[in-house]
C-alpha positions, 0 to 999 in steps of 0.5 A, spaced: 161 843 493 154 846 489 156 852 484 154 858 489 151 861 482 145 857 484 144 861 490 140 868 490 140 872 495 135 878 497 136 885 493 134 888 499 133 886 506 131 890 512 135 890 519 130 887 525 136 886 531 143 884 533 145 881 539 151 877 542 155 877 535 148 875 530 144 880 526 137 878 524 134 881 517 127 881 514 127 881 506 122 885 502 119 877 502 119 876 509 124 872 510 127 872 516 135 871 516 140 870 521 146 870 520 153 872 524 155 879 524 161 878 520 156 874 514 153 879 509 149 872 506 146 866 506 150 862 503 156 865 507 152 862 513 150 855 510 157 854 508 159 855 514 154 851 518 156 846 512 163 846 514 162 846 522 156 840 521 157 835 517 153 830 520 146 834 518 148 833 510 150 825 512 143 825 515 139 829 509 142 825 504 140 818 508 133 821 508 133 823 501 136 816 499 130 812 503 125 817 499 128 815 493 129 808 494 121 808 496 119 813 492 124 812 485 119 817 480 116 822 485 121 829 487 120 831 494 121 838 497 128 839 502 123 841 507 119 836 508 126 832 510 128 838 514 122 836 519 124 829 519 130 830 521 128 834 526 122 830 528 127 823 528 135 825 530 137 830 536 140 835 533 147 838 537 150 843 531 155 849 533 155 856 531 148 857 530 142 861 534 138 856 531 139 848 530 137 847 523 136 854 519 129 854 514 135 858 511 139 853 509 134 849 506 135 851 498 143 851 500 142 843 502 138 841 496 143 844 491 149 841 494 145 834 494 143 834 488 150 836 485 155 832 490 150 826 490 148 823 483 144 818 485 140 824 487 140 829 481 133 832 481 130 830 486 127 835 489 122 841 488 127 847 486 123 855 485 126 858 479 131 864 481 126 871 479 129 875 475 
């Protein structure tokens, strides 16, 4: 699995609503997080998601493979490849309010990049701030 060192979680997030066991936050950005009441973290919740979905990291590593093959030099943002996901596979996934999370997007990038060789650097990644 990627190093988690790679993902940085918001200094400050401000709670909106908790419900049925889920908690949504709002980051000083205005990122919307939802996340279980017992995970404090982004990457919690995406490592959770992983392990309950593992069809949704099949899937994007075989969009990212097609865009590699027909695109060898060019990078490619993950979340043009969570819209096609969702665009092209019904998606069933457990454990979440929503079926495929904007916030799981750079988890998914990293974890490709650094699980599958053939797609080292391929997508646009920000810098971390700091």
């Amino acid at each position: 699995m990627a190093d988690p060192t790679l993902w940085d979680e918001p200094a400050t997030a401000t709670p909106l609503m908790s419900a049925r066991g889920v908690e949504v936050w709002q980051t000083k950005h205005g990122q919307v997080m939802v996340h279980r009441s017992r995970e404090r973290s982004i990457l919690q919740s995406a490592k959770r998601f992983h392990a309950e979905n593992p069809h949704v990291y099949r899937i994007l590593c075989e969009l990212a493979r097609k865009w590699r093959k027909r695109f060898p030099d060019r990078q490619v943002g993950i979340g043009l490849l969570f819209e096609i996901a969702r665009w092209e596979h019904h998606f069933v996934t457990t454990g979440e309010p929503l079926k495929l999370n904007h916030n799981y997007r750079k988890f998914y990038a990293h974890l490709l990049m650094a699980d599958e060789p053939d797609l080292a650097n391929l997508f646009h990644t920000r810098k971390q701030r700091g």
